[in-house]
NULOPA-422481 format. One record per residue: z, y, x of N, C-alpha, C, CB in turn. Coordinates in steps of 0.05 Angstrom, whole numbers, plus 5000, padded with zeros to 4 digits. Glycine has a CB too. Example, Ala and Ser with C-alpha at 12.3 -4.5 7.8 and 13.67 -1.06 7.14 Angstrom:
2
DOMAR    nz    ny    nx   caz   cay   cax    cz    cy    cx   cbz   cby   cbx
DOMAR  5156  4886  5264  5156  4910  5246  5156  4934  5264  5181  4911  5226
DOMAR  5142  4955  5257  5143  4979  5273  5157  5001  5258  5114  4988  5282
This chain:
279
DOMAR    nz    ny    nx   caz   cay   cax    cz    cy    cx   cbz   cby   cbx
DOMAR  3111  3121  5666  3089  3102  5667  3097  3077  5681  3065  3115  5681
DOMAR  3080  3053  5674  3084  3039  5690  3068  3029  5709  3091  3027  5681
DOMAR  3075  3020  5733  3055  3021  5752  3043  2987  5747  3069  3031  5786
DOMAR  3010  2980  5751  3005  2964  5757  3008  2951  5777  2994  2965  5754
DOMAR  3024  2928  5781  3024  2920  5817  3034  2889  5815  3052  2941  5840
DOMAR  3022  2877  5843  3020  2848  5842  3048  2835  5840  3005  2836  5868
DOMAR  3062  2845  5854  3082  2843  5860  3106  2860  5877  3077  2827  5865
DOMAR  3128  2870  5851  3144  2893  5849  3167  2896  5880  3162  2889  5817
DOMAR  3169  2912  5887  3185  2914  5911  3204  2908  5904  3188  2934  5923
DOMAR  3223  2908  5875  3253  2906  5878  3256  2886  5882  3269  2913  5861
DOMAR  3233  2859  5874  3241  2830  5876  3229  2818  5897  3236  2814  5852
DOMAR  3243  2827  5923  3221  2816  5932  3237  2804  5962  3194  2839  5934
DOMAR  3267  2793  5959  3290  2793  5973  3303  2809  5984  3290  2782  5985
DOMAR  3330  2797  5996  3348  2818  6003  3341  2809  6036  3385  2817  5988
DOMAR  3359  2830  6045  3373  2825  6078  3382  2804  6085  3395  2839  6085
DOMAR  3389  2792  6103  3413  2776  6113  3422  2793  6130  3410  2747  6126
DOMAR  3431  2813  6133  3449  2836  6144  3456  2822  6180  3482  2840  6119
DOMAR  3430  2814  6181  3437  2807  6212  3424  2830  6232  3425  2776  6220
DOMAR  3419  2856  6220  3411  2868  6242  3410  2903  6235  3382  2854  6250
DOMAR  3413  2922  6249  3433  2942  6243  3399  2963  6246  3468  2947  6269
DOMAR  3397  2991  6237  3377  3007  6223  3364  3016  6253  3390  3034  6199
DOMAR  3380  3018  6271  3365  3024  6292  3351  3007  6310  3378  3036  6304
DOMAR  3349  2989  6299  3332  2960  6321  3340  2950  6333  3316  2960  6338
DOMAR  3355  2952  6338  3378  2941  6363  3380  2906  6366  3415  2954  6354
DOMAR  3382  2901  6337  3391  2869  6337  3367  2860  6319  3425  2859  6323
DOMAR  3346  2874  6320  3324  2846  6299  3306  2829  6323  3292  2867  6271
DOMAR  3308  2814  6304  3306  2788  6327  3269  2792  6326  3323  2746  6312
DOMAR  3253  2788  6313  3234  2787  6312  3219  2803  6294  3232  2769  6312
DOMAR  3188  2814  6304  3180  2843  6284  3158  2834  6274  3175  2875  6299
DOMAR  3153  2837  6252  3134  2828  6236  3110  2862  6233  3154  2816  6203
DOMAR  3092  2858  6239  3077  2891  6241  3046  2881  6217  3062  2903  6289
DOMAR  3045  2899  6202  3017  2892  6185  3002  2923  6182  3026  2876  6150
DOMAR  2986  2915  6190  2956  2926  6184  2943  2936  6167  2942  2913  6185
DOMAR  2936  2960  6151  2921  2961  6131  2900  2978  6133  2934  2965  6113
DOMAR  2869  2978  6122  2854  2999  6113  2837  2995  6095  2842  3009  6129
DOMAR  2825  3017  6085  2818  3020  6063  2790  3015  6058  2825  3041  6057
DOMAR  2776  3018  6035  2742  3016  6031  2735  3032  6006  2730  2984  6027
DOMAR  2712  3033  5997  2709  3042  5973  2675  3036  5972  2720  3072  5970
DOMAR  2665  3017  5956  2642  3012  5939  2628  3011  5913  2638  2999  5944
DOMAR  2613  3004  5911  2611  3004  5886  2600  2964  5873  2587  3033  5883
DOMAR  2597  2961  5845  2584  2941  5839  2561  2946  5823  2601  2925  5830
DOMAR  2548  2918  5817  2519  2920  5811  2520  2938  5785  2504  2889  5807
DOMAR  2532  2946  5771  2537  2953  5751  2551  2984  5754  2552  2932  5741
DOMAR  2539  2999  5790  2552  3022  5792  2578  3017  5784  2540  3042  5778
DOMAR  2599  3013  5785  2620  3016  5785  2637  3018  5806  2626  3004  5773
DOMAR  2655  3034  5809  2667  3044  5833  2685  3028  5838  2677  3069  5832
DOMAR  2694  3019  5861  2719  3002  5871  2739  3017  5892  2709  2975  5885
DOMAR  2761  3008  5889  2773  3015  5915  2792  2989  5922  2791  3045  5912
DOMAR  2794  2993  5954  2799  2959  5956  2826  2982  5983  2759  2925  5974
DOMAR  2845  2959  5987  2856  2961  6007  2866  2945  6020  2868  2973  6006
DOMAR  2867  2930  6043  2868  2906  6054  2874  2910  6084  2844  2892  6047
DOMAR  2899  2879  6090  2910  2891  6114  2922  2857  6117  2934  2924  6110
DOMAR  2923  2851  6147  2943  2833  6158  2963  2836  6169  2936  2820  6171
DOMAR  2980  2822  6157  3007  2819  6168  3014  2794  6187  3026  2819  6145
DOMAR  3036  2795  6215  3029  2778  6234  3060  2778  6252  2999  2788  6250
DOMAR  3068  2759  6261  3085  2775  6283  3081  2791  6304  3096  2762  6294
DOMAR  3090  2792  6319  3089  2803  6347  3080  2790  6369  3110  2810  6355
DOMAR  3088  2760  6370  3078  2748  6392  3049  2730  6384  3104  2729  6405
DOMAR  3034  2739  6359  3007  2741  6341  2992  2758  6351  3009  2749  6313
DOMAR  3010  2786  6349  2987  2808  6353  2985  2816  6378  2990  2833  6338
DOMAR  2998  2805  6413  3004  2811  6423  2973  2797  6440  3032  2810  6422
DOMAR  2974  2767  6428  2945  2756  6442  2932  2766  6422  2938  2721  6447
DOMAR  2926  2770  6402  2903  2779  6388  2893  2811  6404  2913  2781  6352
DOMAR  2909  2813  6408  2899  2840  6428  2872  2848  6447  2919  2841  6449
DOMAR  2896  2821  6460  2871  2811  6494  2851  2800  6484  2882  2785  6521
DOMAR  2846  2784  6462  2826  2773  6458  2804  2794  6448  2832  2753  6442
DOMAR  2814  2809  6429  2797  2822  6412  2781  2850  6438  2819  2835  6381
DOMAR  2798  2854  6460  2788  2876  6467  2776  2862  6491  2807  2900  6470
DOMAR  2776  2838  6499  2766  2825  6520  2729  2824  6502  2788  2790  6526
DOMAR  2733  2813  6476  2709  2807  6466  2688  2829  6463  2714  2794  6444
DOMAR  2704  2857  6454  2689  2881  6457  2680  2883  6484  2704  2904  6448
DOMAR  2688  2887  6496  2674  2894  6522  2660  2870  6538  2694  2909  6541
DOMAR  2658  2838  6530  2643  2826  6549  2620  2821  6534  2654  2804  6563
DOMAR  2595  2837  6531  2580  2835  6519  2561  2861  6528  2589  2830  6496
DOMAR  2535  2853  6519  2518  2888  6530  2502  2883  6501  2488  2891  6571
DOMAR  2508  2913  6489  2520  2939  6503  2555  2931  6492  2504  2976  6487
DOMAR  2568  2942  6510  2599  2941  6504  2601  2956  6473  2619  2959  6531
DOMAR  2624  2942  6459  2624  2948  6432  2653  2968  6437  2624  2918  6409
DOMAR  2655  2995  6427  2677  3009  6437  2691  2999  6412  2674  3044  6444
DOMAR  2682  2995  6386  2704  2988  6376  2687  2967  6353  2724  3014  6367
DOMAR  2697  2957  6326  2688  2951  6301  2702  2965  6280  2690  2923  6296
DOMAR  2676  2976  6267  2681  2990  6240  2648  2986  6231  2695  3027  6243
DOMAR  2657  2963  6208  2630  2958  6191  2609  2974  6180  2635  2948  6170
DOMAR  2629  2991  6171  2599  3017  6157  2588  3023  6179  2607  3052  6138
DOMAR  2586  3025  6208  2574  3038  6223  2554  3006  6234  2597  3058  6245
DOMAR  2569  2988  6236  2553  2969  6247  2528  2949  6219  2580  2948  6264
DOMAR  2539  2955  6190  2519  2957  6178  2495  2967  6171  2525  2957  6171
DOMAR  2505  3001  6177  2486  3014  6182  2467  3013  6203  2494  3031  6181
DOMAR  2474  3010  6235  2465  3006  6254  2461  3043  6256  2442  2981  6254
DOMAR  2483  3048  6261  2483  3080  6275  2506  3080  6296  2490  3107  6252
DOMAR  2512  3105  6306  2516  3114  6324  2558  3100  6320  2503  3149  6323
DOMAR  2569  3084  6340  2554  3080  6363  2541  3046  6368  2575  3090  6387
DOMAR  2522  3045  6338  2516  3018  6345  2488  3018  6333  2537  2995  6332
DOMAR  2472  3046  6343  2447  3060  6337  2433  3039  6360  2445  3098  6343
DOMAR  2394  3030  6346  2379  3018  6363  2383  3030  6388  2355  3017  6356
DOMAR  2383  3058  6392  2376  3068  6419  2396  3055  6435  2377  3100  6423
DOMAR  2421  3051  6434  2441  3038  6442  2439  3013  6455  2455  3036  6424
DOMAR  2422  2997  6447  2407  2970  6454  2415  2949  6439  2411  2962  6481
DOMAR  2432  2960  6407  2441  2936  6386  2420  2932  6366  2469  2943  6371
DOMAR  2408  2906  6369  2393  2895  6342  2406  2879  6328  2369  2881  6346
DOMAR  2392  2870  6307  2410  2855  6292  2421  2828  6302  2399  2850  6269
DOMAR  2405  2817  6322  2416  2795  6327  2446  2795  6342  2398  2782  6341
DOMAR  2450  2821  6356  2472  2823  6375  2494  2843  6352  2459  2839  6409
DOMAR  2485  2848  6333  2510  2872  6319  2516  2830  6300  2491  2919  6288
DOMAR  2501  2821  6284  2506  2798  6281  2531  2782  6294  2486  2790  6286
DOMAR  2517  2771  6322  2534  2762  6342  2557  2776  6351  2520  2757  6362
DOMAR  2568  2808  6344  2589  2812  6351  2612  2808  6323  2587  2838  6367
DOMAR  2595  2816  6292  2616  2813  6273  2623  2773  6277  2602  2826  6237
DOMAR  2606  2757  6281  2615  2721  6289  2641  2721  6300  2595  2704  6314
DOMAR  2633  2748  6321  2654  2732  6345  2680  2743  6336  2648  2740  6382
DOMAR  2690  2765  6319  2705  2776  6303  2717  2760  6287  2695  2793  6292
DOMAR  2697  2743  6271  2712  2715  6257  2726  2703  6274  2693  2694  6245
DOMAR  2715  2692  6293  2722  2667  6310  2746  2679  6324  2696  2656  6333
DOMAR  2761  2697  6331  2782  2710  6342  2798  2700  6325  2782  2739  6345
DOMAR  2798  2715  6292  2816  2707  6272  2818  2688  6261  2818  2719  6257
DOMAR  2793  2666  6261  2802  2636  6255  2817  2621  6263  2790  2622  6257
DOMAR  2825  2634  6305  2841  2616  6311  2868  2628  6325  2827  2598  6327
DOMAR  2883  2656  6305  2899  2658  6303  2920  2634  6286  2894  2677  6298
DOMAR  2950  2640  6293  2972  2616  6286  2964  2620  6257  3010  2622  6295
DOMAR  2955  2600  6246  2954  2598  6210  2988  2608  6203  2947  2557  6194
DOMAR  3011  2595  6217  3042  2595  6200  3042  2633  6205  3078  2571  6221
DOMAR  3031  2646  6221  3046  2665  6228  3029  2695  6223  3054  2659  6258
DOMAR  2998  2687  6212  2989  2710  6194  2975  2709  6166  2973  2723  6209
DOMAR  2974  2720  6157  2963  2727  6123  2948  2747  6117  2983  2732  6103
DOMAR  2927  2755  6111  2906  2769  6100  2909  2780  6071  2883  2752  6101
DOMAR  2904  2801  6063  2915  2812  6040  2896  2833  6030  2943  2822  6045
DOMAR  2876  2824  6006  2863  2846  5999  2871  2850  5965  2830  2842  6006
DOMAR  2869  2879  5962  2871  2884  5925  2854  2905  5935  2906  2892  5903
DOMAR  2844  2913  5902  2819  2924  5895  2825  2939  5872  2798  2904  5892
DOMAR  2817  2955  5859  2820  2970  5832  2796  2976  5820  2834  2994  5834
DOMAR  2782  2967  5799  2753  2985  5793  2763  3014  5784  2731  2971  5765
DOMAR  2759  3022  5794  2758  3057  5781  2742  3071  5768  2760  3076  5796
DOMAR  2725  3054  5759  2712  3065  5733  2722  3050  5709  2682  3062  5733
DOMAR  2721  3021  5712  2745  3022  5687  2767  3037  5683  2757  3000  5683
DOMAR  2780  3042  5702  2804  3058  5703  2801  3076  5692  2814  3065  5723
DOMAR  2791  3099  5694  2771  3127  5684  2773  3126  5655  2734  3125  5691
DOMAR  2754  3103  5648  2750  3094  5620  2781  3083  5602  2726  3068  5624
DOMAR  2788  3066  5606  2816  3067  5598  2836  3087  5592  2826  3057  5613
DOMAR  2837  3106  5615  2860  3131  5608  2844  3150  5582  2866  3156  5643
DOMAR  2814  3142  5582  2806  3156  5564  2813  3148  5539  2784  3159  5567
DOMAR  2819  3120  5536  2820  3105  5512  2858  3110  5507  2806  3068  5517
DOMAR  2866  3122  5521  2903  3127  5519  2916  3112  5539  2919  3114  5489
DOMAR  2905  3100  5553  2923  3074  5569  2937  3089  5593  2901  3044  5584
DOMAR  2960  3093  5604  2970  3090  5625  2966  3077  5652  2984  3086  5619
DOMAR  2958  3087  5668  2957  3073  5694  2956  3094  5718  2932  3053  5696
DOMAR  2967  3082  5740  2982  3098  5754  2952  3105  5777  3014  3080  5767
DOMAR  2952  3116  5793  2940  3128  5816  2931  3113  5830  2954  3141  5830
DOMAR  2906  3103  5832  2889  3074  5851  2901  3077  5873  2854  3073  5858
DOMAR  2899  3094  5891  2913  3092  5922  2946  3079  5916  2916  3130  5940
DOMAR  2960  3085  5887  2989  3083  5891  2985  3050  5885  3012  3104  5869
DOMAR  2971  3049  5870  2965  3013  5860  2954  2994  5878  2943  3009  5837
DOMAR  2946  3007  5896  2923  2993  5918  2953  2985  5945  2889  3026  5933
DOMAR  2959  3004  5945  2987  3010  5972  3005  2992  5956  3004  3049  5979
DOMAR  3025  2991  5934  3052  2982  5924  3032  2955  5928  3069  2995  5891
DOMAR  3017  2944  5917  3012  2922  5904  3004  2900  5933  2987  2930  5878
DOMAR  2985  2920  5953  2985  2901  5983  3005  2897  5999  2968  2909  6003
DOMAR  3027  2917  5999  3047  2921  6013  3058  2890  6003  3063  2949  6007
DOMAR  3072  2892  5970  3083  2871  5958  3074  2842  5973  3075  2873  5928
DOMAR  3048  2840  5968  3037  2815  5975  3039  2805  6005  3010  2817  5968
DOMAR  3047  2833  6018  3051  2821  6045  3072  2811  6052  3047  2835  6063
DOMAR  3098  2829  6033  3123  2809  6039  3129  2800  6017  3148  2821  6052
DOMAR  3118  2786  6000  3123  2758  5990  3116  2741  6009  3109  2751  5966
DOMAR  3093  2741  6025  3086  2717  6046  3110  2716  6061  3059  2720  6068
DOMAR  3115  2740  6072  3137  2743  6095  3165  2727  6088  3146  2778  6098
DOMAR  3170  2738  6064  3194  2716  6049  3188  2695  6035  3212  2728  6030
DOMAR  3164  2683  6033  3163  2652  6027  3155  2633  6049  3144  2647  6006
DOMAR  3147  2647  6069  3140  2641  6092  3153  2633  6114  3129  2656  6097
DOMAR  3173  2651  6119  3197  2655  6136  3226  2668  6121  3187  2675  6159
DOMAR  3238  2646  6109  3256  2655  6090  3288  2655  6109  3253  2632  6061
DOMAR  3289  2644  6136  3304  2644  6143  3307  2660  6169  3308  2624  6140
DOMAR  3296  2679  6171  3290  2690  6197  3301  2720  6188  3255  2687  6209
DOMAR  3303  2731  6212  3305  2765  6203  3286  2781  6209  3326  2781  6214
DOMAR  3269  2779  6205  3240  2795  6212  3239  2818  6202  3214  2782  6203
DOMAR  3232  2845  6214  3237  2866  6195  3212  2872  6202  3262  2888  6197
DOMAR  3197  2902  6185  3168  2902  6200  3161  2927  6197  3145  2884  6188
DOMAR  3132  2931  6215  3122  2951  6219  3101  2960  6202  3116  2950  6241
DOMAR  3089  2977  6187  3058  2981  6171  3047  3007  6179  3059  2982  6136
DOMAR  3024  3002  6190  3000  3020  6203  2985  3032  6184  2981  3005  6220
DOMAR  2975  3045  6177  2944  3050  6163  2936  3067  6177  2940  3059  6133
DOMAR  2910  3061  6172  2888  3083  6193  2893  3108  6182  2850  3079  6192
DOMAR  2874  3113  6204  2889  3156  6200  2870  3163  6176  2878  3190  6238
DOMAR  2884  3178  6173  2862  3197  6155  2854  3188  6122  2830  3195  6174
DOMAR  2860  3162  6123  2868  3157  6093  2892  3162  6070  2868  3135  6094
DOMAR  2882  3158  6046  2907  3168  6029  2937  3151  6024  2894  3172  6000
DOMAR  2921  3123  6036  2945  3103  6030  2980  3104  6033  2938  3083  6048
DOMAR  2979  3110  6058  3007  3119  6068  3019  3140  6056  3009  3125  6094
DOMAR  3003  3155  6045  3019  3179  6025  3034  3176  5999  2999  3197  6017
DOMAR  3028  3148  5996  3036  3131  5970  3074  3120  5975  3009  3097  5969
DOMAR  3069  3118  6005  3089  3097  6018  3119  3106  6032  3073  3084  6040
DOMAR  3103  3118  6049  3125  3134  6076  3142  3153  6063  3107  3155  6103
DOMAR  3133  3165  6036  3154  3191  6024  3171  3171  6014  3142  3216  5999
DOMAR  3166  3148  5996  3188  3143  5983  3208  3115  6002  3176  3136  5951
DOMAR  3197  3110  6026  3202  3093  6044  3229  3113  6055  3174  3086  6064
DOMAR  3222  3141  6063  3244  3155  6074  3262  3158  6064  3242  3174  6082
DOMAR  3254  3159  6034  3272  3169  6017  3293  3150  6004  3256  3182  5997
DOMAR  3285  3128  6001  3300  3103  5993  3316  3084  6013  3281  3086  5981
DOMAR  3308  3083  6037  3319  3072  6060  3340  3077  6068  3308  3073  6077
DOMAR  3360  3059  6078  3395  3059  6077  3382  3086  6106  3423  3015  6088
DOMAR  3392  3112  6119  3404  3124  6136  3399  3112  6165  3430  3126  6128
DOMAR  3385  3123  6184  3393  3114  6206  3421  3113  6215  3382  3126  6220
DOMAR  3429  3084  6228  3455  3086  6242  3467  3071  6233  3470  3107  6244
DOMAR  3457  3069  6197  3480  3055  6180  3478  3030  6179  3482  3062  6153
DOMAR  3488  3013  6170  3492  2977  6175  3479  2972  6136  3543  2961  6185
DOMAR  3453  2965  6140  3435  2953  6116  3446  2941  6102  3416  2938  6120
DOMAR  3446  2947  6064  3467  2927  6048  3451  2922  6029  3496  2937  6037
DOMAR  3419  2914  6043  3404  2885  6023  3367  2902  6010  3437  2876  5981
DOMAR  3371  2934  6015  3350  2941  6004  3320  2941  6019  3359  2963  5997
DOMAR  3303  2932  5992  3279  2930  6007  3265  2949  6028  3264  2927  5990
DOMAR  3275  2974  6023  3263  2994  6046  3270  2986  6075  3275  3024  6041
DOMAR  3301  2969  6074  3310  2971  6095  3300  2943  6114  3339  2977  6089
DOMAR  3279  2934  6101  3264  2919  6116  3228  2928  6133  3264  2897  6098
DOMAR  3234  2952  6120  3216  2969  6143  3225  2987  6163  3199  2985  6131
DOMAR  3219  2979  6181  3234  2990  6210  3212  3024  6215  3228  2958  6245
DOMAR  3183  3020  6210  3180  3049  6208  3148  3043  6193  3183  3070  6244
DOMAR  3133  3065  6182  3107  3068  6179  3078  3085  6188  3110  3070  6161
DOMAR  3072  3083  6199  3049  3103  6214  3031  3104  6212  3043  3104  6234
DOMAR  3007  3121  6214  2985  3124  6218  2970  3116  6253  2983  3151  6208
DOMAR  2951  3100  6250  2938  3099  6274  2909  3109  6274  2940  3073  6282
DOMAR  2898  3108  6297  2868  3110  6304  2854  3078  6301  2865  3124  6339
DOMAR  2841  3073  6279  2833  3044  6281  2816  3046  6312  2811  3032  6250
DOMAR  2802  3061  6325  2780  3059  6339  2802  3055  6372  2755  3090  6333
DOMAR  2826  3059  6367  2842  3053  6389  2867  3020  6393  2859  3082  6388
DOMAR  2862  3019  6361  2874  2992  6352  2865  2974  6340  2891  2993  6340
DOMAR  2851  2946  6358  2842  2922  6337  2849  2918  6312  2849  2900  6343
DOMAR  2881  2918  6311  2889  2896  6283  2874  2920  6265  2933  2887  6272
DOMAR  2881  2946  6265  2866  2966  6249  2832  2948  6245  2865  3003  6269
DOMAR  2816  2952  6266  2793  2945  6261  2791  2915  6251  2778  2951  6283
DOMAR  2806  2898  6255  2807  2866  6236  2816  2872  6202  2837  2841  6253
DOMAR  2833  2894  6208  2830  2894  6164  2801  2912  6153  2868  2920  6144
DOMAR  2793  2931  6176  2762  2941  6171  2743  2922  6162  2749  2951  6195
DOMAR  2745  2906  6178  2728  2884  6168  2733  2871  6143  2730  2864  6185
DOMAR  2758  2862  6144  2773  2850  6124  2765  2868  6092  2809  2852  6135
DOMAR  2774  2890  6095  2770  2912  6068  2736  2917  6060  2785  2948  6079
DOMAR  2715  2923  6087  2687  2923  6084  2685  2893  6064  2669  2923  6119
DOMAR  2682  2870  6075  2675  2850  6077  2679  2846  6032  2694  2833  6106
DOMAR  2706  2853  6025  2709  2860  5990  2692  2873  5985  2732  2875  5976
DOMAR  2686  2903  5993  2671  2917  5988  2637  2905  5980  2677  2932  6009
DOMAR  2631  2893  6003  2599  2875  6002  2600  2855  5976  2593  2852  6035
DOMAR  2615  2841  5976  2622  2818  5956  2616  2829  5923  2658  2809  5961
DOMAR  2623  2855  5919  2625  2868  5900  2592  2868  5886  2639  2896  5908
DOMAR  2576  2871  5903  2549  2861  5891  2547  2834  5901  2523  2878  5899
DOMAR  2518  2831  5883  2508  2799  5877  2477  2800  5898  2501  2791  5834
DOMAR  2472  2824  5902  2446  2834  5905  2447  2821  5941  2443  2874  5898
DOMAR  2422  2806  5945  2414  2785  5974  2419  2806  5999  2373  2771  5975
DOMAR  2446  2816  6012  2451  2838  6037  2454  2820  6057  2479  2860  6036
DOMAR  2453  2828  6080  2465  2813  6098  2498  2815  6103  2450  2818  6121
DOMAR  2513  2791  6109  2541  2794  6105  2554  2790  6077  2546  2818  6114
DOMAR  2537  2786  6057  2547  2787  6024  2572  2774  6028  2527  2769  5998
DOMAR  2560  2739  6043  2591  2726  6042  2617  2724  6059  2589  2704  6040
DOMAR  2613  2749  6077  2635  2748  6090  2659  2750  6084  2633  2759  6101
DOMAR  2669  2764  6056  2702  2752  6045  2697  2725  6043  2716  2764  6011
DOMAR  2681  2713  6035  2686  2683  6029  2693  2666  6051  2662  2671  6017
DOMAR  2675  2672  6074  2680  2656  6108  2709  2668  6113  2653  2669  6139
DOMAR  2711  2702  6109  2742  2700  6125  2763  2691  6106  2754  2730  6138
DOMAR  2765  2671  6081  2783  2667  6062  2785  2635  6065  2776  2680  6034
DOMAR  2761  2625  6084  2763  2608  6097  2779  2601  6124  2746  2607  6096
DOMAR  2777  2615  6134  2786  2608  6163  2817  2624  6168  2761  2619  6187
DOMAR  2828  2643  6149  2846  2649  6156  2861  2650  6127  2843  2669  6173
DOMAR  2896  2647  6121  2910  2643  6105  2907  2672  6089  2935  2634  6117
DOMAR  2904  2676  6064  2898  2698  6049  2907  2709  6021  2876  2696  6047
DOMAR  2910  2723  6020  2920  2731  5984  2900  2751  5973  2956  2749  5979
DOMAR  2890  2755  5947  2868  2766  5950  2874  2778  5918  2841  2745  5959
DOMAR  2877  2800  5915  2874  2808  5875  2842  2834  5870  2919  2836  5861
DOMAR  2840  2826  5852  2819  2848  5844  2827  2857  5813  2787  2835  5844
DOMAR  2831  2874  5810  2842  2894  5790  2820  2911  5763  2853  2919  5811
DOMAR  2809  2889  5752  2789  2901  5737  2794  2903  5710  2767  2889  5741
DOMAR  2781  2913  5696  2774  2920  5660  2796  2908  5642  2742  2902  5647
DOMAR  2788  2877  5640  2810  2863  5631  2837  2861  5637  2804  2844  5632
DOMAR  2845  2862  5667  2872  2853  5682  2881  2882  5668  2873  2846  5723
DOMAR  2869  2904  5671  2887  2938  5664  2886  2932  5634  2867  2977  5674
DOMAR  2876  2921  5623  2880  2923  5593  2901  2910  5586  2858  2914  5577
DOMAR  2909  2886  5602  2928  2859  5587  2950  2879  5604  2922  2814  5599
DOMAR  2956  2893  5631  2980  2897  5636  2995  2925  5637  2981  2887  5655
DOMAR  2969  2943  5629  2981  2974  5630  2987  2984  5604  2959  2996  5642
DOMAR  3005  2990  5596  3015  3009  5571  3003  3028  5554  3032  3024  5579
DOMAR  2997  3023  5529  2974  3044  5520  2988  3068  5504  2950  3028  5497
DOMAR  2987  3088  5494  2998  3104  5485  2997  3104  5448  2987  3126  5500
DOMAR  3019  3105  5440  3007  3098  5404  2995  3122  5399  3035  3092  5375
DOMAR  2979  3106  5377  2963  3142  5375  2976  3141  5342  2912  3147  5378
């Protein structure tokens, strides 16, 4: 089969072999972010989105202090951000709590305003999306297409280091990718990441794996940048209807204020690029 994806890992540069598998000599670490969503559109149709920033180190290092300075100076202290809970207004951002809308409001603002005035040169925002009900519908019609989580993962990953290498083409940045726990994403990634990657120990001769230094799962509720692509991935999710919510336009504000790549994967795009079967 062939896989749908924005952009293919094999092309996506080499090494400059300035730095050896165990870390030792990379000069600077590039770490990106990802999580997931899943909504629907006005038209019931199912989406799956996955979306994540990529940043350096000395990016995510103040984005830190800021983001966890802003959670907690505020009443009631916000333990963390994750949209479906603060859309909803439940637990732990239930009335009894003392959050109305004006203050669950005022804390997604101040969430913008953190990432607006991150370094524009030094992060990028990255959402793709898949409808999966066209998808559904298509394989029914013969077409080939590969596994939404595998299309959602190859295709954001891609997009993050194309920025990385059009961005910083002369640097050796190698990098880190997170996804929150408990999602399917990384299951797409880390098997064939181990499996393709030059050997610990050995001296790198140009392959794309070997520009990931490792991949993990985190606790978004223990790590900002996790909770900034929450937002980031919710925020597609809302957009997906037309119907008057509060927050509808929040992809649009954060595609404003911060540098972004953005695909949505629907009906037409799987028809013009996935392989159909002759009947």
């Amino acid at each position: 089969m062939t896989a749908v994806s924005a952009i293919p890992w094999s092309g996506l540069g080499k090494s400059t072999g300035r730095y050896y598998l165990d870390g030792e000599r990379t000069l600077i670490a590039m770490r990106c972010f990802f999580d997931g969503s899943r909504g629907e559109d006005d038209d019931i149709g199912q989406w799956l989105t996955l979306a994540g920033y990529m940043a350096t180190d000395a990016v995510w290092s103040g984005f830190q202090k800021q983001w966890e300075t802003m959670l907690r100076d505020r009443y009631p202290i916000a333990p963390y951000v994750h949209m479906c809970d603060i859309a909803a207004n439940v637990d732990p951002f239930e009335r009894l709590a003392g959050w109305d809308d004006d203050k669950l409001t005022k804390l997604v603002l101040d969430c913008l305003l953190i990432l607006q005035d991150l370094n524009k040169r030094d992060v990028c925002s990255f959402t793709y999306s898949i409808d999966l009900t066209a998808r559904v519908k298509l394989i029914a019609e013969g077409y080939e297409i590969h596994d939404p989580y595998a299309i959602c993962t190859s295709s954001c990953v891609g997009l993050a280091f194309k920025w990385q290498y059009d961005t910083h083409p002369t640097n050796s940045e190698r990098s880190y990718l997170f996804f929150d726990r408990g999602e399917k994403f990384i299951n797409y990634i880390r098997p064939k990441w181990l499996k393709e990657r030059t050997p610990p120990g050995k001296v790198g001769l140009g392959s794309f794996w070997d520009w990931i230094i490792d991949i993990q799962e985190l606790d978004m509720r223990e790590h900002p940048p996790i909770q900034a692509a929450d937002v980031l991935a919710w925020a597609r999710t809302r957009s997906l209807s037309k119907k008057e919510r509060r927050w509808r336009f929040l992809e649009d504000i954060m595609q404003q204020v911060i540098p972004s790549s953005s695909v949505k994967l629907g009906e037409a795009e799987m028809r013009a690029k996935c392989p159909r079967l002759s009947t």
